[in-house]
N, C-alpha and C positions, 0 to 999 in steps of 0.2 A: 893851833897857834893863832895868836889872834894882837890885832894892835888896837890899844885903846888910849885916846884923846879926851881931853878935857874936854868938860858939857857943854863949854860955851863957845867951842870950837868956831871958824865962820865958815859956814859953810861951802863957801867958796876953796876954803883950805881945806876942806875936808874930804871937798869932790874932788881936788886935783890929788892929795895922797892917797884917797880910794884908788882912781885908776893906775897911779904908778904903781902900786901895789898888787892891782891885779894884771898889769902887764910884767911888773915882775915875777909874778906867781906861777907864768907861762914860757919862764926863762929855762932851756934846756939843763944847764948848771945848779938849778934852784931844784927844778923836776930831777937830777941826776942825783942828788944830795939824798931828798926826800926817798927816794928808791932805795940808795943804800941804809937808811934805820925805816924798811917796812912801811912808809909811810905814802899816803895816795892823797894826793892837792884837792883842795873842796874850800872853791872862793865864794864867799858870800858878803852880802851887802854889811855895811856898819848896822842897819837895822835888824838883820837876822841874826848876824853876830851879840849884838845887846841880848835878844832875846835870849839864845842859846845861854850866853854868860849869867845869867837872872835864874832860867831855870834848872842852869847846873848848879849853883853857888845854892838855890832852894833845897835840891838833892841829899847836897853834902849835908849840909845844915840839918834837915831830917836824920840822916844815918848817923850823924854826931851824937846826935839826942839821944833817939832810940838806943844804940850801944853806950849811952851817959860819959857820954866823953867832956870832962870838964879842962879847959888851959890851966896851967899850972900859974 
């Protein structure tokens, strides 16, 4: 899961919704939720997160092709 902002965000705005985000990420309730659908918390920076997003979205995009998957 991941939250993404406009590019031209101010940074200012962007560092204070990173850390609520990662102080919420550490909320017993949040941590309770994720435990019940299997799921295990992995907070990472807006930078690594971009990355991640860039080279799963590359991923897809490959296996699209290769199986010739065309949108209707």
């Amino acid at each position: 899961m991941g939250l993404v902002t406009p590019k031209n965000l101010d940074p200012k705005i962007a560092a204070r919704l990173s850390a609520a985000f990662q102080k919420a990420s550490n909320d017993p309730a949040y941590l309770n939720q994720l435990q019940l659908f299997d799921m295990q918390p992995n907070w990472t920076s807006g930078e690594a997160y971009a990355a991640y997003a860039r080279a799963q979205y590359a991923r897809e995009a490959a296996m699209l092709t290769e199986i010739g998957f065309k949108p209707e």
